[in-house]
Backbone of each chain as ProteinMPNN parsed JSONL, in Angstrom:
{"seq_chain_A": "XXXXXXXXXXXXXXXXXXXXXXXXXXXXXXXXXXXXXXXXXXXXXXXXXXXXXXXXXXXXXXXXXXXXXXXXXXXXXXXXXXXXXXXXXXXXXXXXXXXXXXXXXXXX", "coords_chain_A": {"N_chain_A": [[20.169, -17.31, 47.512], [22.219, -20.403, 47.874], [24.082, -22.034, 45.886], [23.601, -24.35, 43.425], [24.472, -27.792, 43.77], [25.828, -30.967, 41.391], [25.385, -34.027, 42.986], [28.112, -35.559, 44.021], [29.457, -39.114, 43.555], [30.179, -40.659, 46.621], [30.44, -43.017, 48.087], [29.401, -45.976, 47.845], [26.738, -46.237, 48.834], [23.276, -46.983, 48.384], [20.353, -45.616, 47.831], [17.004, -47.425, 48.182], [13.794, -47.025, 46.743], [10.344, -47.545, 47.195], [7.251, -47.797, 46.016], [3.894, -47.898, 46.596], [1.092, -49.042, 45.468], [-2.275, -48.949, 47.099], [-4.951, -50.947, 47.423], [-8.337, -49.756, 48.208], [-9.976, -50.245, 51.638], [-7.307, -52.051, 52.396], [-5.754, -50.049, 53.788], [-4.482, -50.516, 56.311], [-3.611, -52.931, 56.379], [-1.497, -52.782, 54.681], [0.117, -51.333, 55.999], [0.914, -52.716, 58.612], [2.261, -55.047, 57.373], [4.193, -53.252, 56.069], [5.887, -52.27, 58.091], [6.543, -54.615, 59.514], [8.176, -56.106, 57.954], [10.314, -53.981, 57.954], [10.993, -53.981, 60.704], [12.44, -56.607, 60.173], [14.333, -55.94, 58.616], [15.503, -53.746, 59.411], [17.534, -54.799, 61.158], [19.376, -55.835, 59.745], [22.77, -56.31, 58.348], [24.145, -53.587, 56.443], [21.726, -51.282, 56.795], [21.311, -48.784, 56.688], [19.138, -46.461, 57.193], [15.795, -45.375, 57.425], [12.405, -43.906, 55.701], [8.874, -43.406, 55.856], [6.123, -42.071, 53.813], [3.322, -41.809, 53.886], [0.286, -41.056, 51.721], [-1.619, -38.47, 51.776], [-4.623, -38.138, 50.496], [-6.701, -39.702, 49.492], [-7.294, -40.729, 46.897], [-4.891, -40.767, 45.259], [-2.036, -41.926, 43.652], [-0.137, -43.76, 44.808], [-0.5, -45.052, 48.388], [1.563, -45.326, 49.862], [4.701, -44.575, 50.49], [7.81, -45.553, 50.662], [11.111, -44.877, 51.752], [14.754, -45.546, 51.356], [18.164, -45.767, 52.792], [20.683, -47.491, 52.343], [23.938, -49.298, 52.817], [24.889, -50.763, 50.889], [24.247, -51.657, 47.444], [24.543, -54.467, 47.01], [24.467, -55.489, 50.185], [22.272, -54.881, 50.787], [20.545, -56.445, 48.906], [21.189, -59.517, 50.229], [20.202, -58.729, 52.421], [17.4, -58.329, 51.362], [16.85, -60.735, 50.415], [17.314, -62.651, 52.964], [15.193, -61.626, 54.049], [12.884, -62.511, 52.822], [13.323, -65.396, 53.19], [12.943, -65.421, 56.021], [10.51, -63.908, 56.802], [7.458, -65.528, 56.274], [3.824, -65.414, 54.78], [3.692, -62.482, 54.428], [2.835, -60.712, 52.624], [0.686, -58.912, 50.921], [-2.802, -58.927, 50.007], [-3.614, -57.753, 46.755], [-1.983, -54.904, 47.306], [0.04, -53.522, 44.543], [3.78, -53.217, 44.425], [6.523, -51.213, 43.873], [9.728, -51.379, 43.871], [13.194, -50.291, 43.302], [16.299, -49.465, 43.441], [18.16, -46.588, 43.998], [20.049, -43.845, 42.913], [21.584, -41.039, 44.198], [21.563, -37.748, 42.6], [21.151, -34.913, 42.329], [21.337, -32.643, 44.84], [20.278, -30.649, 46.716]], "CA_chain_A": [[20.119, -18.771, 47.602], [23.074, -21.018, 47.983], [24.317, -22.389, 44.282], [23.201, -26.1, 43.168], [25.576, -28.51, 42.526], [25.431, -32.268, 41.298], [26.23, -34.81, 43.77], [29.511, -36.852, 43.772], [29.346, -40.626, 44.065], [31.399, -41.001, 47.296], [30.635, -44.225, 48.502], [28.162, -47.316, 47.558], [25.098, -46.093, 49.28], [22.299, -46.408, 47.593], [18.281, -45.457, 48.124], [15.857, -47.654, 48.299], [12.766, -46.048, 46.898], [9.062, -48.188, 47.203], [6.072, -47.154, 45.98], [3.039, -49.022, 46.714], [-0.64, -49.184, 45.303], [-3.19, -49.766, 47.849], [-6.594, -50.863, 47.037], [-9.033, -49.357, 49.473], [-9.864, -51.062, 53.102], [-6.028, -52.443, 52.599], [-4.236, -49.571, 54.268], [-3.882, -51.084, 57.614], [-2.797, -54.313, 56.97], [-0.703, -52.596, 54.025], [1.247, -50.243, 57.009], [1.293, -53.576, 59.191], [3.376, -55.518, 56.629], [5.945, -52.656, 55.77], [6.157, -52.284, 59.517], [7.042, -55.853, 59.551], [9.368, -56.04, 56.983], [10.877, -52.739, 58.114], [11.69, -54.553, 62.055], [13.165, -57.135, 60.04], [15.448, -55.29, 57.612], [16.717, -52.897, 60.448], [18.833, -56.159, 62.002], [20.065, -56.162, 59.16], [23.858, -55.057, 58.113], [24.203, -52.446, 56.215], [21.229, -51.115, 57.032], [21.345, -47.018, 57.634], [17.884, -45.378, 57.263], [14.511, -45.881, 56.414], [11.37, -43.289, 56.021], [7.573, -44.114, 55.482], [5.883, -41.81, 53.131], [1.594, -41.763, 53.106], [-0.636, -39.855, 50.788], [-3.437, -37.635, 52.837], [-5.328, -38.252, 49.568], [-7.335, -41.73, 49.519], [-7.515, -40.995, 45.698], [-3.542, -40.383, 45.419], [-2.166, -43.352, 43.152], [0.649, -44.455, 45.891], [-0.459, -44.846, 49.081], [3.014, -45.236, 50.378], [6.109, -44.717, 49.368], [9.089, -45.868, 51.584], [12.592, -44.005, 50.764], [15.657, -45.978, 52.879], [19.168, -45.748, 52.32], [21.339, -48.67, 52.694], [25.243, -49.355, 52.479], [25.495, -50.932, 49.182], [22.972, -53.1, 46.462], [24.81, -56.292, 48.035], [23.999, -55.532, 51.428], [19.993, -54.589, 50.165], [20.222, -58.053, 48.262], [21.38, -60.061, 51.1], [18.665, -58.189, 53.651], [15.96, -58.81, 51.573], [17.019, -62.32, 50.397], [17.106, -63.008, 54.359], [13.98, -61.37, 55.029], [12.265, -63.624, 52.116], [13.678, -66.531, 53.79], [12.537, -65.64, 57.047], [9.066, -64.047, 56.884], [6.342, -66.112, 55.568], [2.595, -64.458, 54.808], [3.699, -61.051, 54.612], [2.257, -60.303, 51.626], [-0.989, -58.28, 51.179], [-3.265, -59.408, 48.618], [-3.884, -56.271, 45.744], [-0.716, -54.731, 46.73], [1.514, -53.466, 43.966], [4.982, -52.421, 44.701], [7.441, -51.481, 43.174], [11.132, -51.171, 44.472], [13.815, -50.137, 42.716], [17.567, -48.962, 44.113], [18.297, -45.158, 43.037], [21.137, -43.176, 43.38], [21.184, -39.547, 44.544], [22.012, -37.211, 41.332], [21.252, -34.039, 42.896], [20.778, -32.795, 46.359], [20.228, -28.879, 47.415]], "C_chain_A": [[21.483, -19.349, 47.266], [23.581, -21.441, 46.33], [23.997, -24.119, 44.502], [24.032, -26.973, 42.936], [25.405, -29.73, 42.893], [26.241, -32.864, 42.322], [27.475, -35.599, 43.267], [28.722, -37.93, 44.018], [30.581, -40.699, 45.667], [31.534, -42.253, 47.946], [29.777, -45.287, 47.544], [26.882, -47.037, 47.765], [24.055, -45.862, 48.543], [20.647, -46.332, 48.137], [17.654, -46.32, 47.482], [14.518, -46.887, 47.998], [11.388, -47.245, 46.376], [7.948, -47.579, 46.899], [5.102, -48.318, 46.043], [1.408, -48.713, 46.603], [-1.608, -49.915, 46.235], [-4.48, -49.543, 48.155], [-7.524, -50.176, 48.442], [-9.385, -50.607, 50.7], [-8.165, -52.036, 53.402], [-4.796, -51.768, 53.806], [-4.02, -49.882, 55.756], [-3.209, -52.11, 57.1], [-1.675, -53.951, 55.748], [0.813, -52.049, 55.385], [1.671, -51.495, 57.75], [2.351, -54.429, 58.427], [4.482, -54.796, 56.567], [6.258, -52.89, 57.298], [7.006, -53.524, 60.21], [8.285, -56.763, 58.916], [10.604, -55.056, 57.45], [12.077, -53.03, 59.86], [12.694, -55.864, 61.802], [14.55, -56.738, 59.633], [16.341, -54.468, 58.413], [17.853, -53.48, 60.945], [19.384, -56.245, 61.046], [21.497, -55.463, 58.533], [23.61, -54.359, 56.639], [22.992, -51.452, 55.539], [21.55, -49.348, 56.83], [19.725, -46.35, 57.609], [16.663, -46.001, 56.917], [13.382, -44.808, 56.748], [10.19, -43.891, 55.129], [6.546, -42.872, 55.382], [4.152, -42.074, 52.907], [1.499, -40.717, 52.849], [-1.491, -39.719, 51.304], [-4.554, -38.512, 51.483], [-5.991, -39.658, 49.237], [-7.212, -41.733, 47.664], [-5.987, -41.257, 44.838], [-3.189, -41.81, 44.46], [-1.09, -43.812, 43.858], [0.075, -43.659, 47.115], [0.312, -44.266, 50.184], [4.161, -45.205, 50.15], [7.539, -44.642, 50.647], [10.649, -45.222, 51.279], [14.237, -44.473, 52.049], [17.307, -45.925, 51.94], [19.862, -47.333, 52.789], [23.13, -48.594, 52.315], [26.099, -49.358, 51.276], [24.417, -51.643, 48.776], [23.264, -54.17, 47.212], [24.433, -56.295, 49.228], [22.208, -55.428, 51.229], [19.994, -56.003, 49.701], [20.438, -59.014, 49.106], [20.386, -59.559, 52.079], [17.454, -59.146, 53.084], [15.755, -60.412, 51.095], [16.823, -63.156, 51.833], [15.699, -62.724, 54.619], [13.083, -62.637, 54.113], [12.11, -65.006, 52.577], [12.666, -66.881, 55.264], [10.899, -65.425, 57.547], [8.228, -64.648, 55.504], [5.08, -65.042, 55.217], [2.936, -62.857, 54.928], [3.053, -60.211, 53.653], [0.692, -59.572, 51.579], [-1.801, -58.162, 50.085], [-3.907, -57.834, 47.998], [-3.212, -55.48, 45.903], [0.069, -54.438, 45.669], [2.548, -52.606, 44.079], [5.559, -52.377, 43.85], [9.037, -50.68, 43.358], [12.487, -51.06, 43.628], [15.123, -49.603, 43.782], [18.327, -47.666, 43.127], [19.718, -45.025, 43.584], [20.996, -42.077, 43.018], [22.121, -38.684, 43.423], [22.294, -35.822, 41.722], [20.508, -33.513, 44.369], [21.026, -30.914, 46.669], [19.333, -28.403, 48.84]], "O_chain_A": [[22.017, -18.796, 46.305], [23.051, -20.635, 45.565], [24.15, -24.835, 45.491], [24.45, -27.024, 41.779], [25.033, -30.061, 44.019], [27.387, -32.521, 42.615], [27.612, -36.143, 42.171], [27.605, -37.896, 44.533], [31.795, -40.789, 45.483], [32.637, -42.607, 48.362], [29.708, -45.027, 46.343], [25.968, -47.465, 47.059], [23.814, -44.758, 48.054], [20.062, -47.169, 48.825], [17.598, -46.219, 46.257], [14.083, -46.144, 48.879], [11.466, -47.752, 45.257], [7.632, -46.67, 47.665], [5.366, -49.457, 45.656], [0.691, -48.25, 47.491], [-1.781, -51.134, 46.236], [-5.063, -48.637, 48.75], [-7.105, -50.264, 49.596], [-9.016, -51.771, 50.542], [-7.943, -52.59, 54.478], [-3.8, -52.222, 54.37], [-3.132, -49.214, 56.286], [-2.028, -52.175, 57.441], [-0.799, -54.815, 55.696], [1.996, -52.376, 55.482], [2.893, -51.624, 57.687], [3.443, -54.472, 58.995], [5.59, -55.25, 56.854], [6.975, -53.852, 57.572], [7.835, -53.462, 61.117], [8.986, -57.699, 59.3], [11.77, -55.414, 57.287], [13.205, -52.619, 60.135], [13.502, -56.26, 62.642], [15.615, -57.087, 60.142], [17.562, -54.399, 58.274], [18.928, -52.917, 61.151], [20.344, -56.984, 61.264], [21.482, -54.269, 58.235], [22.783, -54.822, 55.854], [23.008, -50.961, 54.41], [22.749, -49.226, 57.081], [19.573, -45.515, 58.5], [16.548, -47.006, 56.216], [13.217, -44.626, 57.955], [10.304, -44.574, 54.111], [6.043, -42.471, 56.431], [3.752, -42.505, 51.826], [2.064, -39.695, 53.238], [-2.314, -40.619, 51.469], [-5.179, -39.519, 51.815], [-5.397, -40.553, 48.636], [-7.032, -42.838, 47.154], [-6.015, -41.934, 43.81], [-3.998, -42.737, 44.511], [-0.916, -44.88, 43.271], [0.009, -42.436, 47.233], [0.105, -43.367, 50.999], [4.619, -46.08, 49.414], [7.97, -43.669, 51.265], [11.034, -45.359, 50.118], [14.597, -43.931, 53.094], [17.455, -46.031, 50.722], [19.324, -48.099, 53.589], [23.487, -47.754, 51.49], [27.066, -48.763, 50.802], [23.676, -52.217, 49.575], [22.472, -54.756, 47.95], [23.899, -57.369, 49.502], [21.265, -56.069, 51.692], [19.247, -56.742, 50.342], [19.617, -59.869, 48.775], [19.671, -60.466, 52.504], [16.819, -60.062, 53.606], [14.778, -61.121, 51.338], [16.225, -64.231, 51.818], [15.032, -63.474, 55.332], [12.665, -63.619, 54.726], [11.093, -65.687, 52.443], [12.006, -67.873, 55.576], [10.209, -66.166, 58.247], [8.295, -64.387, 54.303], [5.325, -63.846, 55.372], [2.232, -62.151, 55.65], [2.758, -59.046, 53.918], [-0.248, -59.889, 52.308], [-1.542, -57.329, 49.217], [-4.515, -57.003, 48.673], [-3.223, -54.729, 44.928], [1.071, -55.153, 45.687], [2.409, -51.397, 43.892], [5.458, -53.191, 42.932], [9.298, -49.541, 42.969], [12.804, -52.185, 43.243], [14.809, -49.359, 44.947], [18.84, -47.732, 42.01], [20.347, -45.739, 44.365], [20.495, -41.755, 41.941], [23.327, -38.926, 43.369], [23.435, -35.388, 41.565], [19.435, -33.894, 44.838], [22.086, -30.297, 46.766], [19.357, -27.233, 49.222]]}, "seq_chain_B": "XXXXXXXXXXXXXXXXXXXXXXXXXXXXXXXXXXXXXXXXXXXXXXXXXXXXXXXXXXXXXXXXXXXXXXXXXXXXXXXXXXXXXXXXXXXXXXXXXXXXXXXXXXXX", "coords_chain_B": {"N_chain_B": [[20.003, -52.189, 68.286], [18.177, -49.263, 68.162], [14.938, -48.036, 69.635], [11.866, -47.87, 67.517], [9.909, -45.019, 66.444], [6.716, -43.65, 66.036], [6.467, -41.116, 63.645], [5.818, -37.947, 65.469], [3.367, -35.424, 64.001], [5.219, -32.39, 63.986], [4.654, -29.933, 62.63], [3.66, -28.109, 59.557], [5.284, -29.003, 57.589], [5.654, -30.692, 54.678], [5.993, -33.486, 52.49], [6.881, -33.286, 48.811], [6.659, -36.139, 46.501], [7.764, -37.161, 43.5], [7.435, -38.972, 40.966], [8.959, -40.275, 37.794], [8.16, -41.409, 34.943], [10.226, -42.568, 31.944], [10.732, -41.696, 28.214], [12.866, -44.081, 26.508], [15.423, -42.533, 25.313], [14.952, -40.108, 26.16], [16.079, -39.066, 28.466], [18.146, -37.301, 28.688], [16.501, -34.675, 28.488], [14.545, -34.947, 29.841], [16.118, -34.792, 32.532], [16.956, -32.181, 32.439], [14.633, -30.814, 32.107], [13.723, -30.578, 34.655], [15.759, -30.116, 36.245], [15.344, -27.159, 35.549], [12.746, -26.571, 36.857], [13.286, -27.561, 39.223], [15.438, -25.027, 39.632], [13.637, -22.84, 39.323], [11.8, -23.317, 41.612], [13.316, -23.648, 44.063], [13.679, -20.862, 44.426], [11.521, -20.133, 45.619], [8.956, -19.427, 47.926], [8.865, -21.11, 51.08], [10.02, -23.09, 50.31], [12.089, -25.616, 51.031], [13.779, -27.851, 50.693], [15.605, -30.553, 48.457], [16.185, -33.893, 46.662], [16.74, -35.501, 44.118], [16.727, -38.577, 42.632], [18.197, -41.215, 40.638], [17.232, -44.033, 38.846], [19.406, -46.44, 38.077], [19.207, -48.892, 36.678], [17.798, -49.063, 33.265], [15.819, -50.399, 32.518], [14.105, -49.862, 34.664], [11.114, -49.133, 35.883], [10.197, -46.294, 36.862], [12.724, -43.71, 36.083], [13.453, -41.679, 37.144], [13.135, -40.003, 40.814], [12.081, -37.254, 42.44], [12.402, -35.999, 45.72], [11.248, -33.777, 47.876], [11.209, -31.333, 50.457], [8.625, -29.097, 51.819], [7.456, -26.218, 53.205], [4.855, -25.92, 53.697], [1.533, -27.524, 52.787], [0.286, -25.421, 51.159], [2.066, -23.249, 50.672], [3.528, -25.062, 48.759], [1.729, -25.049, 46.792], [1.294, -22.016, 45.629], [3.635, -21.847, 45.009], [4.089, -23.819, 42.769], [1.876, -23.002, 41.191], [3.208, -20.524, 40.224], [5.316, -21.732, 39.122], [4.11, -22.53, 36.803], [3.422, -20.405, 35.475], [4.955, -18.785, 34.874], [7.273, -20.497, 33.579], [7.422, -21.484, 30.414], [6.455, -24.094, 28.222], [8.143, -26.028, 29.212], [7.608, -28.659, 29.262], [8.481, -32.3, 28.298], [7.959, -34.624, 25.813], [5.846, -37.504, 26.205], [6.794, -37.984, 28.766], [5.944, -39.359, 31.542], [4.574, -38.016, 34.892], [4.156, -38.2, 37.765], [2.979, -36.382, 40.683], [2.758, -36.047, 44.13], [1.855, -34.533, 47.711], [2.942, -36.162, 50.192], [2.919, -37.291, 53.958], [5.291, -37.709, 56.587], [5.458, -40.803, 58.353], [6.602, -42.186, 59.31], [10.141, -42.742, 60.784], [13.5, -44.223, 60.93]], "CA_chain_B": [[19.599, -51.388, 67.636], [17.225, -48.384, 68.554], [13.508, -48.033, 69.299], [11.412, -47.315, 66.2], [8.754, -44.825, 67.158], [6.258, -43.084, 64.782], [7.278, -40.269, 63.713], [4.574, -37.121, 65.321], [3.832, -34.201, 63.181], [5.081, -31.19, 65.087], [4.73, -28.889, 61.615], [2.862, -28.182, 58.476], [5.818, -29.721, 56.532], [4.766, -32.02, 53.695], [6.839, -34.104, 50.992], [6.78, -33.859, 47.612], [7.579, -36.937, 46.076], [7.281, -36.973, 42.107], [7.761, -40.111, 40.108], [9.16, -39.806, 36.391], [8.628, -42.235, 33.632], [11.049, -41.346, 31.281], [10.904, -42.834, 27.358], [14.422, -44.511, 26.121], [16.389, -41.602, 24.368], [14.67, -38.913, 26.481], [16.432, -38.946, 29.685], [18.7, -35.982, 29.136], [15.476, -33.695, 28.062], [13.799, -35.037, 31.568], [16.472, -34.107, 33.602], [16.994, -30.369, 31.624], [13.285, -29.816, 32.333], [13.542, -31.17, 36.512], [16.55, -28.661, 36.787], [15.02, -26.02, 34.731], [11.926, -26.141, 37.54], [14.472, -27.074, 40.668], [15.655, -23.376, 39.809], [12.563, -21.831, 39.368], [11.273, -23.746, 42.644], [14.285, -23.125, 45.199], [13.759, -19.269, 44.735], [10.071, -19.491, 45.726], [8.511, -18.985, 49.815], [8.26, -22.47, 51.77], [10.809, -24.392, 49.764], [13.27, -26.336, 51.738], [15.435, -29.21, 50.25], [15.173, -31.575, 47.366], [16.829, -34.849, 46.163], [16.625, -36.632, 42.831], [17.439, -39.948, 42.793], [18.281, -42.122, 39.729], [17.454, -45.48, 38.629], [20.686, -47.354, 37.293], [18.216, -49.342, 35.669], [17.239, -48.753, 32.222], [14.509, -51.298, 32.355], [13.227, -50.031, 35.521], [10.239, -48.37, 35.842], [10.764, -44.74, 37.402], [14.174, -43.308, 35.883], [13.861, -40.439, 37.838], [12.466, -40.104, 41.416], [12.438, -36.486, 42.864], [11.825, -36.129, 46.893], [11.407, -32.596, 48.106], [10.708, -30.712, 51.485], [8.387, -27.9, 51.566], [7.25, -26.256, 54.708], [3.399, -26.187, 53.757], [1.03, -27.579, 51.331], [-0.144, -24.014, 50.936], [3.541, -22.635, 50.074], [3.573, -25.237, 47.545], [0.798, -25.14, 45.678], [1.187, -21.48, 45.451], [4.915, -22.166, 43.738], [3.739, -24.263, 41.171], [0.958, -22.028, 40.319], [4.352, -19.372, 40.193], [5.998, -21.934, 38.145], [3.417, -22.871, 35.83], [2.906, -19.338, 34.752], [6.955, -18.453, 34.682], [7.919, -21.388, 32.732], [6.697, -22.293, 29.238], [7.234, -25.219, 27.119], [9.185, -27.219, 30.113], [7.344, -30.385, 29.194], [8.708, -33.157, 27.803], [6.845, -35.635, 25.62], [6.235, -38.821, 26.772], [7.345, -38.308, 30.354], [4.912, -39.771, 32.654], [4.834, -37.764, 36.046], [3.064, -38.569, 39.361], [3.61, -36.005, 42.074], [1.546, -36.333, 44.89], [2.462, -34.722, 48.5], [3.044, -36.806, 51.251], [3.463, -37.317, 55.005], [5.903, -38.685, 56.934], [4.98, -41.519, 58.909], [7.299, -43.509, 59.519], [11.335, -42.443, 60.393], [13.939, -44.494, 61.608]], "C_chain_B": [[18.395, -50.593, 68.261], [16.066, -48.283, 68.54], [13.058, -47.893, 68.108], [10.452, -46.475, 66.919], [8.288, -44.027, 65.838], [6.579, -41.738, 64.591], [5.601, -38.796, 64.052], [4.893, -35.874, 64.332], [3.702, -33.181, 64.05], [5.164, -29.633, 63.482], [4.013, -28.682, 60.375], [3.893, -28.685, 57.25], [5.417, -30.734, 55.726], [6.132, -32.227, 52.51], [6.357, -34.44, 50.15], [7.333, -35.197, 47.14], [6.917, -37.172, 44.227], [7.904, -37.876, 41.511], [7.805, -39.658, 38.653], [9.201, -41.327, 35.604], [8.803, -41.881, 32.444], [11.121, -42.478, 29.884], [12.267, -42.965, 27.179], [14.711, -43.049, 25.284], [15.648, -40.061, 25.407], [15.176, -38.396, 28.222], [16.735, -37.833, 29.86], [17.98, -35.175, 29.841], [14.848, -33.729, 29.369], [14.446, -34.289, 32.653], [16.939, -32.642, 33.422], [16.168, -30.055, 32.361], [13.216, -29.931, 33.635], [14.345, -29.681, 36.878], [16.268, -27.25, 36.245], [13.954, -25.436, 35.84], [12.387, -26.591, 38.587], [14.91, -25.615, 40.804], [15.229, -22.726, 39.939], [12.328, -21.966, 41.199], [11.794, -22.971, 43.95], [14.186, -21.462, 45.052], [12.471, -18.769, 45.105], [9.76, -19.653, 47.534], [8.328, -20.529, 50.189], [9.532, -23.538, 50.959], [12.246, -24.527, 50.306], [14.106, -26.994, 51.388], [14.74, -30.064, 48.958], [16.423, -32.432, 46.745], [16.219, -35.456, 45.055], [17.244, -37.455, 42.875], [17.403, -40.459, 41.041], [17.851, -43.437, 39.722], [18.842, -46.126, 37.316], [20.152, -47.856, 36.439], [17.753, -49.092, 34.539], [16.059, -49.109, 31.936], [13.622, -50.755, 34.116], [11.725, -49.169, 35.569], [9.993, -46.996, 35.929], [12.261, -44.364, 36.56], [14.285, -42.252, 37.115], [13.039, -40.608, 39.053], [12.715, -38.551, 42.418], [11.544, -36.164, 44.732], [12.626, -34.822, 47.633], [10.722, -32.377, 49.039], [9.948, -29.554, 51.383], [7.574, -27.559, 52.721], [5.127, -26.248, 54.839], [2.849, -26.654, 52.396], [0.754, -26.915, 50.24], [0.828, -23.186, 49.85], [3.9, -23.679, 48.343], [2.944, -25.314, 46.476], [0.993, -23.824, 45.02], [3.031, -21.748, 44.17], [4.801, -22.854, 43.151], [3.124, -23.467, 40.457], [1.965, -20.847, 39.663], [4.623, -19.94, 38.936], [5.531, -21.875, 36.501], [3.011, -21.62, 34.869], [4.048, -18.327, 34.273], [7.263, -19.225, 33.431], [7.073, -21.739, 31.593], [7.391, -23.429, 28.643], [8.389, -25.776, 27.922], [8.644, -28.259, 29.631], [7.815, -31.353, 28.274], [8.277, -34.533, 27.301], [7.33, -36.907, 25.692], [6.286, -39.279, 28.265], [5.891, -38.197, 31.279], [5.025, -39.157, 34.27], [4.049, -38.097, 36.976], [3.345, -37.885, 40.631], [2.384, -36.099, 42.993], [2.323, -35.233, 46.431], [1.942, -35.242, 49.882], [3.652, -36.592, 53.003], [4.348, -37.916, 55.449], [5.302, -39.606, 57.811], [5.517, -42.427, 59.875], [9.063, -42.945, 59.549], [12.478, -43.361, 61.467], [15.925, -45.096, 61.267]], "O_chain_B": [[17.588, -51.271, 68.896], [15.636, -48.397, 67.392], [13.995, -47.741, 67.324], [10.033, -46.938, 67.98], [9.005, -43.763, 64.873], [7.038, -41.179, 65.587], [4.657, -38.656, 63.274], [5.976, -35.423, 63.959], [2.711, -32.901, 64.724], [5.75, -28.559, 63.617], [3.587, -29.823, 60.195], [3.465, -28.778, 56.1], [4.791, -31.676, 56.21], [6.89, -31.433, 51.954], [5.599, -35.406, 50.075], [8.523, -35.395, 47.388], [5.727, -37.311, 43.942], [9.118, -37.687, 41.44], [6.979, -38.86, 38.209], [10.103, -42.16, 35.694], [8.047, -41.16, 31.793], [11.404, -43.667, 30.034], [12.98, -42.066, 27.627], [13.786, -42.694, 24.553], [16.089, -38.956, 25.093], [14.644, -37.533, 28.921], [16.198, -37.111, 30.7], [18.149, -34.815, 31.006], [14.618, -32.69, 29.987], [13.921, -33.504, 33.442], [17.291, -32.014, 34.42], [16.384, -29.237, 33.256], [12.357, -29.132, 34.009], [13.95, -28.655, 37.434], [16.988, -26.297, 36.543], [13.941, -24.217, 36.016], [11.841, -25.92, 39.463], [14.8, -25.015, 41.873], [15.684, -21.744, 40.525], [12.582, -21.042, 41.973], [11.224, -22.131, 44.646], [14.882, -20.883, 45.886], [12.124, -17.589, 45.06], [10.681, -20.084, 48.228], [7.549, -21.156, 49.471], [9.696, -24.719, 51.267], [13.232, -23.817, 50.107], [15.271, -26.795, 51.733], [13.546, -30.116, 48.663], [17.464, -31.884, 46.383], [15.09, -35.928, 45.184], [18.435, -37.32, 43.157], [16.533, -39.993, 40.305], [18.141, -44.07, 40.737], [18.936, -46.123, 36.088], [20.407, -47.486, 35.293], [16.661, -48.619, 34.855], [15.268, -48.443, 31.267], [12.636, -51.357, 34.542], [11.809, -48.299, 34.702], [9.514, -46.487, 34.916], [12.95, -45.381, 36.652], [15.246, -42.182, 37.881], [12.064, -41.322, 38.819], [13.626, -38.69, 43.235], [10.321, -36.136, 44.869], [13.818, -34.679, 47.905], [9.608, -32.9, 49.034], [10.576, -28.7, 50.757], [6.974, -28.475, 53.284], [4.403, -26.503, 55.802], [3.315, -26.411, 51.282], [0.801, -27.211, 49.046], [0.58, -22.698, 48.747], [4.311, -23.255, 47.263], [3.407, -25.586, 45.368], [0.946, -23.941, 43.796], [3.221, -21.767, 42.954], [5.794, -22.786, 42.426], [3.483, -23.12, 39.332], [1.572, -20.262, 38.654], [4.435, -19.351, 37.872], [6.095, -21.474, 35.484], [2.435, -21.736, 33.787], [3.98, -17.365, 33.508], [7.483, -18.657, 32.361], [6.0, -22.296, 31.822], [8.603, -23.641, 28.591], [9.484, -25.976, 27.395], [9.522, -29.116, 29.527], [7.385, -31.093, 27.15], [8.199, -35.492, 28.068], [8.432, -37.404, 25.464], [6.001, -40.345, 28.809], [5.121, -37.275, 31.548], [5.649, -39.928, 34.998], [2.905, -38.295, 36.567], [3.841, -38.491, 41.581], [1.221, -36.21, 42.604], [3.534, -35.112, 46.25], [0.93, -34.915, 50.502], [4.625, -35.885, 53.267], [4.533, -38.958, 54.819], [4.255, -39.087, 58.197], [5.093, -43.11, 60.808], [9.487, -42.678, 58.424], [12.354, -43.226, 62.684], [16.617, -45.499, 62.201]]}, "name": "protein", "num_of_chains": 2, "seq": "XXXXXXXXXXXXXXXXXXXXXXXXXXXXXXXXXXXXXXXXXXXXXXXXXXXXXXXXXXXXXXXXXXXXXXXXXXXXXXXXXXXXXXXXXXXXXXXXXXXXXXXXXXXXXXXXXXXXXXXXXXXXXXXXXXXXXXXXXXXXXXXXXXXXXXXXXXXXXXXXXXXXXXXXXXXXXXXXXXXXXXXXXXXXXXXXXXXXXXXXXXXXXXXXXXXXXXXX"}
């Protein structure tokens, strides 16, 4: 096996990582929202990635968990400040997320 | 910008994704015991890639967020059961984990 070693910082980019609790009969209109959010945020600059993360397991305690990279925090804070702005009702009642901006420590 | 399309499953690949809540003063000890069973892990049948992410955050919820490839559910259940009977006294008190594994769904 190859040897492990900690990542550098080489740019700004940081991950996006979402996890999201969703009460039962929710997970459609839960997937329809990210989905919605997700066609917004792409237009947006500095944008680079985004994957979408369900649990087979209905009992699982995140349904979904979203994992996106982006350019920099300021570019993520400006996206979703825009998207706030722009979509209304997106919200999905019993829903809880919770979004945080990581940065990659190690990678093998 | 480029179609989105869903992403099909052409494989029995599945993602780990394992949430860490980590108490104040015990970060190091968390990430000791992650890389203590990253080493064990990467030398076992089915295991593909893995990223740990950070939260910058002190106040955030997750400190740690580890998101790992493994080529079946099968392959990994059997390398925990490996680990769990390899490794003693990895755990670290306090630390809240949540692994679950997940599909992709969604890549773009």
């Amino acid at each position: 096996t190859k040897p492990t070693t900690a990542v550098q910082q080489t740019s700004n980019q940081v991950v996006l990582i979402n996890t999201f609790e969703v009460p039962k009969g929710k997970e459609q209109a839960a997937l329809a929202s990210w989905q919605k959010s997700r066609d917004f945020l792409k237009t947006q600059d500095g944008y680079i990635s985004t994957r979408l993360h369900r649990n087979p397991n209905p009992n699982g305690k995140f349904h979904l968990i979203n994992v996106a990279v982006w350019r920099s925090a300021e570019d993520f804070k400006k996206a979703t400040a825009n998207m706030r702005a722009t979509l209304k009702d997106n919200a999905v009642e019993g829903v809880v997320f919770t979004p945080d901006l990581y940065q990659v420590i190690e990678s093998d």
